[in-house]
mmCIF file as Biopython writes it, N, C-alpha, C and O atoms, coordinates in Angstrom:
data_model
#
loop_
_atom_site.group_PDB
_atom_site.id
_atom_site.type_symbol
_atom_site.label_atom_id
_atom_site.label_alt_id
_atom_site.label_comp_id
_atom_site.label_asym_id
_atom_site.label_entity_id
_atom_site.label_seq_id
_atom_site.pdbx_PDB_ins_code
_atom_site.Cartn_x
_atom_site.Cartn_y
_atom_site.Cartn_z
_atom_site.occupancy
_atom_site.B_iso_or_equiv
_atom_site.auth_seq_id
_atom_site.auth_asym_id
_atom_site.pdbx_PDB_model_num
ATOM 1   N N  . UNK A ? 1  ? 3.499   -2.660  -14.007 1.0 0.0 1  A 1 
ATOM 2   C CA . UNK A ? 1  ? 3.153   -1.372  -14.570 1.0 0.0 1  A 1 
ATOM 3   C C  . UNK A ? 1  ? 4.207   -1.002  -15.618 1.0 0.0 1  A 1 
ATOM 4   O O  . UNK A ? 1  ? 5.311   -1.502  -15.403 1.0 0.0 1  A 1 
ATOM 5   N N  . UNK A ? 2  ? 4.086   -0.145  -16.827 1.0 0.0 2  A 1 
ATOM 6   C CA . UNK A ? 2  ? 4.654   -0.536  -18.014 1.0 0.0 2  A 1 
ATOM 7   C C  . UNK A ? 2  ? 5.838   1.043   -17.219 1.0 0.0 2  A 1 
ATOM 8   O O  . UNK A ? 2  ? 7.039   0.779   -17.273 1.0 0.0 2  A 1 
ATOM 9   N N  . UNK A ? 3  ? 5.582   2.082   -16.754 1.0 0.0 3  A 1 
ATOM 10  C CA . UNK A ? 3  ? 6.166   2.831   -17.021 1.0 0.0 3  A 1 
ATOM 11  C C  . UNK A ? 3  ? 6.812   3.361   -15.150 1.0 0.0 3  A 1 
ATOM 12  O O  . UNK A ? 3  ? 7.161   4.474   -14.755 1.0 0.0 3  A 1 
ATOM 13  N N  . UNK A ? 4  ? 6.743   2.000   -14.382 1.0 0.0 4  A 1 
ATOM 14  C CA . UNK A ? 4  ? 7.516   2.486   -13.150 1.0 0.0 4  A 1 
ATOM 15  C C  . UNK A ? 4  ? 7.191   1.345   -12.169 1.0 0.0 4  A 1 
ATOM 16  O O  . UNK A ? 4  ? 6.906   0.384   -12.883 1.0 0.0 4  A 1 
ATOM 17  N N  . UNK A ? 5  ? 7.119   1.069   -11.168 1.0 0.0 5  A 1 
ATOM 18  C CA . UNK A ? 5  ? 6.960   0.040   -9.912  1.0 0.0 5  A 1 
ATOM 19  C C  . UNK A ? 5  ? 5.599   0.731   -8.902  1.0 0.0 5  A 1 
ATOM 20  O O  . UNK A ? 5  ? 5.111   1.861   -8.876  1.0 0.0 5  A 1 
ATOM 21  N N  . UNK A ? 6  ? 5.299   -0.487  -8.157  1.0 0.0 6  A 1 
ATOM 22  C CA . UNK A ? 6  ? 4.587   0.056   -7.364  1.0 0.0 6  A 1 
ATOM 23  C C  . UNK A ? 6  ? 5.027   0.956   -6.524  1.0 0.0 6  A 1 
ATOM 24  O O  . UNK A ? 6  ? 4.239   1.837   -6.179  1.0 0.0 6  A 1 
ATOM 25  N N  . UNK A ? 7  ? 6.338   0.950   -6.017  1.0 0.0 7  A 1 
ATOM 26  C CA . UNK A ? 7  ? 6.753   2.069   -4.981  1.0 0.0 7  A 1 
ATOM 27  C C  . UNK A ? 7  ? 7.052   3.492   -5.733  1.0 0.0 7  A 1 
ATOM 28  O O  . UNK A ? 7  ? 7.439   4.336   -4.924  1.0 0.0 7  A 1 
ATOM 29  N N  . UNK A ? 8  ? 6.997   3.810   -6.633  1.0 0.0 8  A 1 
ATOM 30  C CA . UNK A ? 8  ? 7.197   4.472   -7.940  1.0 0.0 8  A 1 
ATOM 31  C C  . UNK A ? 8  ? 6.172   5.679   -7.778  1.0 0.0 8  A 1 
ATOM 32  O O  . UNK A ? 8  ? 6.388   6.890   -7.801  1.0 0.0 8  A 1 
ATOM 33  N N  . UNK A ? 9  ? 4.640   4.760   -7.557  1.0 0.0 9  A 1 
ATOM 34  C CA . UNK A ? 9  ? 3.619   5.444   -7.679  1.0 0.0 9  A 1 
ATOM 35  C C  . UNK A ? 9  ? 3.197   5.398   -6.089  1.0 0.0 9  A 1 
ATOM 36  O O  . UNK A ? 9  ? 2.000   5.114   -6.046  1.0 0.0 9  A 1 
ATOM 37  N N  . UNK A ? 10 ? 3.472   5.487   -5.416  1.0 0.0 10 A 1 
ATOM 38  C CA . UNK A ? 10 ? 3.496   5.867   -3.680  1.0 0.0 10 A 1 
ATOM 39  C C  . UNK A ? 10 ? 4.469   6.832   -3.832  1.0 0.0 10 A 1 
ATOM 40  O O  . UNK A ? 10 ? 3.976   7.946   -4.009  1.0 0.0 10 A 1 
ATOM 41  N N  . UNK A ? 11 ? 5.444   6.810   -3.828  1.0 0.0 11 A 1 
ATOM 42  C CA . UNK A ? 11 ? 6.261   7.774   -4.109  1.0 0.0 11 A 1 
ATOM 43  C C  . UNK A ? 11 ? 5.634   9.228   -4.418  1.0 0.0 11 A 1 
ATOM 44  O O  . UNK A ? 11 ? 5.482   10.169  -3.640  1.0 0.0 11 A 1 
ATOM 45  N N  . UNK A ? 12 ? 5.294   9.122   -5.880  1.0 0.0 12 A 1 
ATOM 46  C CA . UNK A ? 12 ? 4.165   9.875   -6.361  1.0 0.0 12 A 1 
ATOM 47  C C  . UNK A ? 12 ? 3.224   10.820  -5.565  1.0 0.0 12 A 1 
ATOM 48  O O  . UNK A ? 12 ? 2.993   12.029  -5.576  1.0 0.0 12 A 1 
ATOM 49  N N  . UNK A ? 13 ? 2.841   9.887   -4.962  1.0 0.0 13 A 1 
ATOM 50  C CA . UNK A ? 13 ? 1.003   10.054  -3.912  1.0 0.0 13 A 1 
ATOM 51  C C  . UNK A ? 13 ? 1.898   11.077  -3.118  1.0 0.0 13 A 1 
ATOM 52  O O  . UNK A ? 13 ? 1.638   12.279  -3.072  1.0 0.0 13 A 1 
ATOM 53  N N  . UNK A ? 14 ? 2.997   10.479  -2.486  1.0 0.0 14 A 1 
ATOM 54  C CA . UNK A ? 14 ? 3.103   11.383  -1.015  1.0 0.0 14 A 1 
ATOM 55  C C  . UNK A ? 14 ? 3.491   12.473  -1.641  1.0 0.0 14 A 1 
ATOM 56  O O  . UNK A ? 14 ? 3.087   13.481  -1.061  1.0 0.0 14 A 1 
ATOM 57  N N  . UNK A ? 15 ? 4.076   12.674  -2.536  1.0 0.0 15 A 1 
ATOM 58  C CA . UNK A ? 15 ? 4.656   14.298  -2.958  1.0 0.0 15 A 1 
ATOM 59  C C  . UNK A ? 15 ? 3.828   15.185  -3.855  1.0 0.0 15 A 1 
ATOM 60  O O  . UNK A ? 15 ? 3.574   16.368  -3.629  1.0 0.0 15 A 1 
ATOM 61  N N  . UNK A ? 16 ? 3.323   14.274  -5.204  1.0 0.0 16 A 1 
ATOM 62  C CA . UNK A ? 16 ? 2.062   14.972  -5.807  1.0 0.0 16 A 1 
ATOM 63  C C  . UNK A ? 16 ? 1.227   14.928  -5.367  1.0 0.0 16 A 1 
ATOM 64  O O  . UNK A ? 16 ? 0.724   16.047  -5.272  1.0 0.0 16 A 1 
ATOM 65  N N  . UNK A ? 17 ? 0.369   13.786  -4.754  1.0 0.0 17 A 1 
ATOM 66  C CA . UNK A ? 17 ? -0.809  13.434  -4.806  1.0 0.0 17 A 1 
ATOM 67  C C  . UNK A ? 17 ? -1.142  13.359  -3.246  1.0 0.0 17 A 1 
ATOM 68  O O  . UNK A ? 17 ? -1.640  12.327  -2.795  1.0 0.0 17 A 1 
ATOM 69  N N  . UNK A ? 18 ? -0.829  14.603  -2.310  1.0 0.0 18 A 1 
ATOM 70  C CA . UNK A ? 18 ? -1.330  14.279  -0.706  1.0 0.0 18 A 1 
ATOM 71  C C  . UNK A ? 18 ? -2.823  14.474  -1.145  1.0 0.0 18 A 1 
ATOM 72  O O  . UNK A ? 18 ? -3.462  14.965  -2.076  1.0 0.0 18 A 1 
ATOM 73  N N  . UNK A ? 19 ? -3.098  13.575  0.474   1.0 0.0 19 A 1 
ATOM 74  C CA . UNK A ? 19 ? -4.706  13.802  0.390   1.0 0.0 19 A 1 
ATOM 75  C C  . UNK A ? 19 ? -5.374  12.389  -0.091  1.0 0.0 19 A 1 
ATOM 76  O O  . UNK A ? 19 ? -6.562  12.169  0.144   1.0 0.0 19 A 1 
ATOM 77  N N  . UNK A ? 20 ? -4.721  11.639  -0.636  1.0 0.0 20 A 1 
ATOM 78  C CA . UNK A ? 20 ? -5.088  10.414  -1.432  1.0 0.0 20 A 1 
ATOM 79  C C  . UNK A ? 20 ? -4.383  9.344   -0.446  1.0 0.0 20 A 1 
ATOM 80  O O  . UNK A ? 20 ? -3.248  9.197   0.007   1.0 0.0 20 A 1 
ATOM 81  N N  . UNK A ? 21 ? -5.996  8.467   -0.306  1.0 0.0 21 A 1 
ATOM 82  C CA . UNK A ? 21 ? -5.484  7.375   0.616   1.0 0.0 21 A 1 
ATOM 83  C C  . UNK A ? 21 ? -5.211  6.132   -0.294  1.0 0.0 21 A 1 
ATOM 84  O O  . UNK A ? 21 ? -5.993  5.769   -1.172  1.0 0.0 21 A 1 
ATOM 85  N N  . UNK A ? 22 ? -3.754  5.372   0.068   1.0 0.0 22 A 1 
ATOM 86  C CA . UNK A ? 22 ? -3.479  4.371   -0.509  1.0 0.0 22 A 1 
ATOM 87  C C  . UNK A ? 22 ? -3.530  2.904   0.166   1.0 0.0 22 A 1 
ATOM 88  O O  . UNK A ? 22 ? -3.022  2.642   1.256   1.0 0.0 22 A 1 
ATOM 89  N N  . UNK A ? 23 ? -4.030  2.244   -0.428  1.0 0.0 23 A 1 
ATOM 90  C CA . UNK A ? 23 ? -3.728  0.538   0.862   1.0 0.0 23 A 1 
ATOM 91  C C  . UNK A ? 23 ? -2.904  -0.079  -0.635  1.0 0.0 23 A 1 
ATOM 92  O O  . UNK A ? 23 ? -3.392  -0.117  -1.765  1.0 0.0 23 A 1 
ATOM 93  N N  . UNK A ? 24 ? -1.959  -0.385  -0.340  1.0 0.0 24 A 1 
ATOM 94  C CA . UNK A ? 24 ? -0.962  -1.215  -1.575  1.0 0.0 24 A 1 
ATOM 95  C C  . UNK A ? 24 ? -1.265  -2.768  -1.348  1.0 0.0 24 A 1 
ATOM 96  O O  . UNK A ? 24 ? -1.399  -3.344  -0.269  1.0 0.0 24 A 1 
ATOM 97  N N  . UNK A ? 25 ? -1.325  -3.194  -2.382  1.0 0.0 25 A 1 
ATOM 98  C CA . UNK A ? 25 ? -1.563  -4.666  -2.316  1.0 0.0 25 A 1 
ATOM 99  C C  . UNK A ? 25 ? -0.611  -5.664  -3.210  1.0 0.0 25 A 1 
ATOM 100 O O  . UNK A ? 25 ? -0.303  -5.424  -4.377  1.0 0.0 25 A 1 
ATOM 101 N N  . UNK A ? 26 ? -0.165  -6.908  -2.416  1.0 0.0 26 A 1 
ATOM 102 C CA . UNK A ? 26 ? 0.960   -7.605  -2.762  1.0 0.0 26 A 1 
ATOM 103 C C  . UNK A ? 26 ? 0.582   -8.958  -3.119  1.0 0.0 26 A 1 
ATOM 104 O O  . UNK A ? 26 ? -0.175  -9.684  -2.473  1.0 0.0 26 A 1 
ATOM 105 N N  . UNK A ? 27 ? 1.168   -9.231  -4.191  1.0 0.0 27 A 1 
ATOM 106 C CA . UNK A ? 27 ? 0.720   -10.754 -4.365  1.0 0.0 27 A 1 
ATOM 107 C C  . UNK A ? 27 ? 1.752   -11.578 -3.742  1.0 0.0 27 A 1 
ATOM 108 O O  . UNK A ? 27 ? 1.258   -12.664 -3.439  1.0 0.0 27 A 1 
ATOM 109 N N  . UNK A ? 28 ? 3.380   -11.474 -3.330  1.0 0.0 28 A 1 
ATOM 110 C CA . UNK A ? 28 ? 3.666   -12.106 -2.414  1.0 0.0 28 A 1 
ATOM 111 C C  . UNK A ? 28 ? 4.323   -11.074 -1.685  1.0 0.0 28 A 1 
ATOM 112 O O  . UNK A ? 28 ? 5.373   -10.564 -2.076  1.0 0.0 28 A 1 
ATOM 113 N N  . UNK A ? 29 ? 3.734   -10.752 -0.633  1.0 0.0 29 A 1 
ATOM 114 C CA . UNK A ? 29 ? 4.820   -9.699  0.262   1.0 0.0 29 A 1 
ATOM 115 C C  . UNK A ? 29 ? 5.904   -10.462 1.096   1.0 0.0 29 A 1 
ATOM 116 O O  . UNK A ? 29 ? 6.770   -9.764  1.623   1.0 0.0 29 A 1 
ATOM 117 N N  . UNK A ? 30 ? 5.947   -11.666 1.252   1.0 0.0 30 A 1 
ATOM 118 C CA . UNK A ? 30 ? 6.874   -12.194 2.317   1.0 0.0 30 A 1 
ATOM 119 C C  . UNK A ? 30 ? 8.261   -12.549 1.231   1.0 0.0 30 A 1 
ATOM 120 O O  . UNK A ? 30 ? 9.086   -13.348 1.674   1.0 0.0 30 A 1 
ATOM 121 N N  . UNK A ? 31 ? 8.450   -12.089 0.143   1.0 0.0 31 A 1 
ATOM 122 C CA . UNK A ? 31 ? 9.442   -12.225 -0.567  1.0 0.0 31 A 1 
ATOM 123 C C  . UNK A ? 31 ? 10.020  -10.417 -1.517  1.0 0.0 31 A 1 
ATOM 124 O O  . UNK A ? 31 ? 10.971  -10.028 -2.194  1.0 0.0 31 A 1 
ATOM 125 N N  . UNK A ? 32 ? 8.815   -9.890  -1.009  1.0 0.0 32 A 1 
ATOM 126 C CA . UNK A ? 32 ? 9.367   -8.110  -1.216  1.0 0.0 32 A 1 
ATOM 127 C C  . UNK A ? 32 ? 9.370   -7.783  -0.507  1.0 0.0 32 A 1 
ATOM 128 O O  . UNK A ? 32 ? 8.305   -7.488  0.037   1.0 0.0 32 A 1 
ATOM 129 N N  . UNK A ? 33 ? 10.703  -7.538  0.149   1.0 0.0 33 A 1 
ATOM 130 C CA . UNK A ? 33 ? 11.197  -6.847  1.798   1.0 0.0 33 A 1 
ATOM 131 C C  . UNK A ? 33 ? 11.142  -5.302  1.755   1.0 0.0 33 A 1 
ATOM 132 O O  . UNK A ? 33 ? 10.989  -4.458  2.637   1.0 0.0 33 A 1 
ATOM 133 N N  . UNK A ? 34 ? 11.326  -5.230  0.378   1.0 0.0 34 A 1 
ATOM 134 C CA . UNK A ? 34 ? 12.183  -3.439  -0.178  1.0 0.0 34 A 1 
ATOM 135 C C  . UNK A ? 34 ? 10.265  -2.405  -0.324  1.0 0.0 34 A 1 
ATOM 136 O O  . UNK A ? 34 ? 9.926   -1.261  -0.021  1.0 0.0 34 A 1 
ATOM 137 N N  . UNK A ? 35 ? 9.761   -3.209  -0.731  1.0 0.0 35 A 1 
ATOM 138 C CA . UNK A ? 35 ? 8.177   -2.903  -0.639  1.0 0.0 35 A 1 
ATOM 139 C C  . UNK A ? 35 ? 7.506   -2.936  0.210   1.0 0.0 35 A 1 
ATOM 140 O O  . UNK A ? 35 ? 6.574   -2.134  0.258   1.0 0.0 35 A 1 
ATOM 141 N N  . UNK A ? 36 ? 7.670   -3.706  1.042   1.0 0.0 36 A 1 
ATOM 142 C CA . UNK A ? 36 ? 7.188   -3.752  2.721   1.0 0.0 36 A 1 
ATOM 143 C C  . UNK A ? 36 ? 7.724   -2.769  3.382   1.0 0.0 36 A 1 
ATOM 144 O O  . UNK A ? 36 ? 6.990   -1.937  3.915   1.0 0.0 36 A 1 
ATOM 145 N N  . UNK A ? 37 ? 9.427   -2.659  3.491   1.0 0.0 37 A 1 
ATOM 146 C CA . UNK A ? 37 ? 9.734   -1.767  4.346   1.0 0.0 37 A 1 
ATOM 147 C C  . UNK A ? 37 ? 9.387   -0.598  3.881   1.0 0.0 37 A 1 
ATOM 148 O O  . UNK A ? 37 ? 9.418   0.347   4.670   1.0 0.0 37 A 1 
ATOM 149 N N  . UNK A ? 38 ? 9.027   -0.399  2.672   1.0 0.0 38 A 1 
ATOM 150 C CA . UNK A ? 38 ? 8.862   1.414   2.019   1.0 0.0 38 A 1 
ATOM 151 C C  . UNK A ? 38 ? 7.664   1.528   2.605   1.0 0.0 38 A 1 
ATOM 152 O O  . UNK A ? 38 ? 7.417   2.587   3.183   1.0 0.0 38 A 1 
ATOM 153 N N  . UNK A ? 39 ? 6.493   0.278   2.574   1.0 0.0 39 A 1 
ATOM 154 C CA . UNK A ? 39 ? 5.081   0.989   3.237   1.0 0.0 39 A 1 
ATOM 155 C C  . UNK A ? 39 ? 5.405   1.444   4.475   1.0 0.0 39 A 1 
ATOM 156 O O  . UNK A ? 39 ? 5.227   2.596   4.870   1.0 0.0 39 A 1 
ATOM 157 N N  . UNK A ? 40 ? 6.030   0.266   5.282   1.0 0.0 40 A 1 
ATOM 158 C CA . UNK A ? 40 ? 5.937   0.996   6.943   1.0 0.0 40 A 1 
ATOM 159 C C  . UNK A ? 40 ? 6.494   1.919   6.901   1.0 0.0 40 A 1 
ATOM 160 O O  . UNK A ? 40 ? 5.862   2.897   7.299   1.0 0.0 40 A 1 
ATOM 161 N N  . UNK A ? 41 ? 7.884   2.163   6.442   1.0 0.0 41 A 1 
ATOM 162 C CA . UNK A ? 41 ? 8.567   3.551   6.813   1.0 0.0 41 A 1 
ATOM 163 C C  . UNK A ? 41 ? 7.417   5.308   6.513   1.0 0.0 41 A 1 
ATOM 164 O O  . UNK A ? 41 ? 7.209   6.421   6.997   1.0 0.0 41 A 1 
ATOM 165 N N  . UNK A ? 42 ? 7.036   4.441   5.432   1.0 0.0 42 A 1 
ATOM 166 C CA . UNK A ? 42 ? 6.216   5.570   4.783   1.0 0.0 42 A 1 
ATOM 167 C C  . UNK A ? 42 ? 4.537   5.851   5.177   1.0 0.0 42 A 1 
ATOM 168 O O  . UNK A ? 42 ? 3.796   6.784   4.868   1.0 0.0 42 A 1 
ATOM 169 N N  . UNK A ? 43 ? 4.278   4.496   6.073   1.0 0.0 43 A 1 
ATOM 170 C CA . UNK A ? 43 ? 2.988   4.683   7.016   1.0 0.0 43 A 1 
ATOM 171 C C  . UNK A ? 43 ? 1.739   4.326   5.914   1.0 0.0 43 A 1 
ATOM 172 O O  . UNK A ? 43 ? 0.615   4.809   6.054   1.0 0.0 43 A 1 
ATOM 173 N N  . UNK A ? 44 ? 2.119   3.355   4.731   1.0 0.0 44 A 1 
ATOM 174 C CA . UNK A ? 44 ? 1.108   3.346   4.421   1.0 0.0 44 A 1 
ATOM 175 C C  . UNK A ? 44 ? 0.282   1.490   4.780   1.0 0.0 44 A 1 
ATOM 176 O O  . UNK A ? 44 ? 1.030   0.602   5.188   1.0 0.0 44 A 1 
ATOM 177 N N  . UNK A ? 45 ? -0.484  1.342   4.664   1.0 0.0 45 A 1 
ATOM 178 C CA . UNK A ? 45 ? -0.884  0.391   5.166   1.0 0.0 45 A 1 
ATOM 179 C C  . UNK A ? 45 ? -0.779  -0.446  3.813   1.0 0.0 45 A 1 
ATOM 180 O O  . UNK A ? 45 ? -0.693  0.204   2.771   1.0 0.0 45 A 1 
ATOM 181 N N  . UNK A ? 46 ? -0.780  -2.386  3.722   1.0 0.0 46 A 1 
ATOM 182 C CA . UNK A ? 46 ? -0.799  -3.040  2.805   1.0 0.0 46 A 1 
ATOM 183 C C  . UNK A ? 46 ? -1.654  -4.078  3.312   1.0 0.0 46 A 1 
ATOM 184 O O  . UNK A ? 46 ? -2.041  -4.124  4.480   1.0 0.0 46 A 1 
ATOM 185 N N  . UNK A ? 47 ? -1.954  -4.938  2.385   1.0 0.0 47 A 1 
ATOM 186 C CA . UNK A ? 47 ? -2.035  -6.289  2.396   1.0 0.0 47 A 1 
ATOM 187 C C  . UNK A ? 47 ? -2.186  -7.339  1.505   1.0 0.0 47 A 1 
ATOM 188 O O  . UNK A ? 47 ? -2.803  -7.043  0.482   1.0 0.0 47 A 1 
ATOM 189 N N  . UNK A ? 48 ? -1.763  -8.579  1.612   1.0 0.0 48 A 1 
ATOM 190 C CA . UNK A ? 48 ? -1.388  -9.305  0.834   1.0 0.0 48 A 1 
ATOM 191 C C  . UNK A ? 48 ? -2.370  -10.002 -0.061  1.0 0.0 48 A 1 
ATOM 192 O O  . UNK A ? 48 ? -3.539  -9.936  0.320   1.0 0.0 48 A 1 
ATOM 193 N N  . UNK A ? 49 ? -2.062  -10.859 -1.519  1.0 0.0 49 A 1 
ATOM 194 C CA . UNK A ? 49 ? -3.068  -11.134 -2.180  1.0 0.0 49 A 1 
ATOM 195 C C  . UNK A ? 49 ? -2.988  -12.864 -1.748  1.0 0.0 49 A 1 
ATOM 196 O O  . UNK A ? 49 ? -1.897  -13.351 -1.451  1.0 0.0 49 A 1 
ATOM 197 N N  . UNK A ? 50 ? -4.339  -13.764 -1.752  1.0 0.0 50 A 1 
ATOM 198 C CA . UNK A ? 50 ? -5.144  -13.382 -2.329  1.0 0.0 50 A 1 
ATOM 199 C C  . UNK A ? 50 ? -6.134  -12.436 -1.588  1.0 0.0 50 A 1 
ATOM 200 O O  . UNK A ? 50 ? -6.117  -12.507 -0.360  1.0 0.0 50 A 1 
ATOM 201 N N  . UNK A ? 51 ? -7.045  -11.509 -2.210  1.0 0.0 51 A 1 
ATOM 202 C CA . UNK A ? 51 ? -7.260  -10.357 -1.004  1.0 0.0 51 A 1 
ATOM 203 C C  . UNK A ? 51 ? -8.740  -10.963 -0.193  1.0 0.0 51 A 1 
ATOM 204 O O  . UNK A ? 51 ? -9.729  -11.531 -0.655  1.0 0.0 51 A 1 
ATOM 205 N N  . UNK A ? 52 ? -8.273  -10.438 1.598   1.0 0.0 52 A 1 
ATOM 206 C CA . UNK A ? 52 ? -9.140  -10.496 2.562   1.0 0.0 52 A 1 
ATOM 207 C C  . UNK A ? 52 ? -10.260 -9.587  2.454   1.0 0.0 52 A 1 
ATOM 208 O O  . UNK A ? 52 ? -10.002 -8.385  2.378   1.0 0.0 52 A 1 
ATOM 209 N N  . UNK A ? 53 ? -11.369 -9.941  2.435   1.0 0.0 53 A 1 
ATOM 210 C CA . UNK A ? 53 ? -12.100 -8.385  2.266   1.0 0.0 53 A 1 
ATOM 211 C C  . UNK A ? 53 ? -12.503 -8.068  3.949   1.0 0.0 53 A 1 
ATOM 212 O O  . UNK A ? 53 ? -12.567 -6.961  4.482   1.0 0.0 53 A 1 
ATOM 213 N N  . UNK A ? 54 ? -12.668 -8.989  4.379   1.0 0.0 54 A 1 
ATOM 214 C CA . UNK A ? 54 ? -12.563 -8.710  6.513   1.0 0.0 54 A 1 
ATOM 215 C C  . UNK A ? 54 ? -11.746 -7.752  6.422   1.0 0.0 54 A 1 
ATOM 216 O O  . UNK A ? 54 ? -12.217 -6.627  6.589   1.0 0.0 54 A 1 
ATOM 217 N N  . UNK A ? 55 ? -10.075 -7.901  6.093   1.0 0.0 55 A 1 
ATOM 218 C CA . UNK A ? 55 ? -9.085  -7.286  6.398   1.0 0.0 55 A 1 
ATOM 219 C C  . UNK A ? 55 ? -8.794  -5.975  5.943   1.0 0.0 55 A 1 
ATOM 220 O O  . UNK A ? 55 ? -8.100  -5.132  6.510   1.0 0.0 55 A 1 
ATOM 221 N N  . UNK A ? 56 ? -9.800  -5.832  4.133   1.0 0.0 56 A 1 
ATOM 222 C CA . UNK A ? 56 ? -9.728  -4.220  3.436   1.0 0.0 56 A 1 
ATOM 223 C C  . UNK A ? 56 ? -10.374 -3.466  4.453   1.0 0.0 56 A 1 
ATOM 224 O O  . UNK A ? 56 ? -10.013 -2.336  4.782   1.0 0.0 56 A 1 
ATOM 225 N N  . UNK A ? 57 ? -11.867 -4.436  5.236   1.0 0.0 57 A 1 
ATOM 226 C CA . UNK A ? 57 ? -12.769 -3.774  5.801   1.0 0.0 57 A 1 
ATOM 227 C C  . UNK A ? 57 ? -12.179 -3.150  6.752   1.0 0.0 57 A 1 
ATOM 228 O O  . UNK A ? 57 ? -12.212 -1.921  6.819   1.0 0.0 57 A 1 
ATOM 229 N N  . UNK A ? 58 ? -11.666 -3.763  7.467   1.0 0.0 58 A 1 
ATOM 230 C CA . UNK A ? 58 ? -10.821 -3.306  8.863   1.0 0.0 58 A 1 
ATOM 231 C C  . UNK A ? 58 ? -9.666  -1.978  8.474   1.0 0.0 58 A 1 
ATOM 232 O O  . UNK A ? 58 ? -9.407  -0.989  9.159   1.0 0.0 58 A 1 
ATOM 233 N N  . UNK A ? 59 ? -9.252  -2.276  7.471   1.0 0.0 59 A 1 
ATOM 234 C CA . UNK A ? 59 ? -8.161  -1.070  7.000   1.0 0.0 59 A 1 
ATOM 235 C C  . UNK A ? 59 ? -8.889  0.134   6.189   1.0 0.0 59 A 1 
ATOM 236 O O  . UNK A ? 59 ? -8.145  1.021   5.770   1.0 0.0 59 A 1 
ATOM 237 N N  . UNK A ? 60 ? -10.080 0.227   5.970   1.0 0.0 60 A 1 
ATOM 238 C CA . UNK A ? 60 ? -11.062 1.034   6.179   1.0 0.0 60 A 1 
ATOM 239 C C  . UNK A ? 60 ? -11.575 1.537   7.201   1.0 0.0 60 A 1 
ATOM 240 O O  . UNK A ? 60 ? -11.497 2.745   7.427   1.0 0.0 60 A 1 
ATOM 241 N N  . UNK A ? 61 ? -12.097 0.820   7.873   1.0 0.0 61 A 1 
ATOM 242 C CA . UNK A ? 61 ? -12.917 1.359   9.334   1.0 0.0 61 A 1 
ATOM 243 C C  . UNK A ? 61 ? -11.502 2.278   9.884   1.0 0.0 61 A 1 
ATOM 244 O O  . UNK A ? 61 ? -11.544 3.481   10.142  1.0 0.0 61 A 1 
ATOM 245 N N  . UNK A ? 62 ? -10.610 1.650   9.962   1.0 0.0 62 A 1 
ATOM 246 C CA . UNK A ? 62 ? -9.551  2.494   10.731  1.0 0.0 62 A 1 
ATOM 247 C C  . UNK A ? 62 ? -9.032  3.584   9.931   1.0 0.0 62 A 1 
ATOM 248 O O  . UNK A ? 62 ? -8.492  4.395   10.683  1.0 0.0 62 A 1 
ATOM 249 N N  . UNK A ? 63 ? -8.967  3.965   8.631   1.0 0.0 63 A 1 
ATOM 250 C CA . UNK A ? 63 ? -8.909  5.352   7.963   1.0 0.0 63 A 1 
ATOM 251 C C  . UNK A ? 63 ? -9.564  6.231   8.142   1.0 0.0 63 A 1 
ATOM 252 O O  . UNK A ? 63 ? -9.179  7.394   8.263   1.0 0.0 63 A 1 
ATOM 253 N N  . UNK A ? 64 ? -11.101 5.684   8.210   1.0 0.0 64 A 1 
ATOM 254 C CA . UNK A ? 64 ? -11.951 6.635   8.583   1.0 0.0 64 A 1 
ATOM 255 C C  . UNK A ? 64 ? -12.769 6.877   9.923   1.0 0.0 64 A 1 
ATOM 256 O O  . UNK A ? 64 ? -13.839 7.479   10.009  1.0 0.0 64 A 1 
ATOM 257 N N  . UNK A ? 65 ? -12.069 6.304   10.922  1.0 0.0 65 A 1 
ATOM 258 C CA . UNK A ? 65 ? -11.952 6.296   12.096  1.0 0.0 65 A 1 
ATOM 259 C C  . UNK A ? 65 ? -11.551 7.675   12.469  1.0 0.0 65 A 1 
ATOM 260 O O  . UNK A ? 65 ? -11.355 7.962   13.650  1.0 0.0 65 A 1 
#
């Protein structure tokens, strides 16, 4: 992103933008520790690329659960 990081714009969401559901997605998460730990701490859910759509599904059903 030309003008900040992905945690940049989570950041964002939780303070401007409540109300807005995010699933962050990683093309390698097992080598961004600092991005992983910001989702969990911060409760947002991720998953890795290339993307599962079983797995969006499932991280859907359970949002709107």
């Amino acid at each position: 992103m030309p003008y900040g990081s992905g945690i940049d714009l989570m950041q964002w969401n939780s303070h401007d933008g409540p109300g807005l559901f995010v699933i962050a997605m990683f093309g390698d998460i097992a080598s961004d520790n600092e991005t992983k730990q910001f989702c969990e701490v911060m409760g947002i859910p991720y998953i890795a690329k290339p993307l599962n759509l079983k797995e969006l599904f499932d991280l859907l059903v359970q949002k709107l659960s």
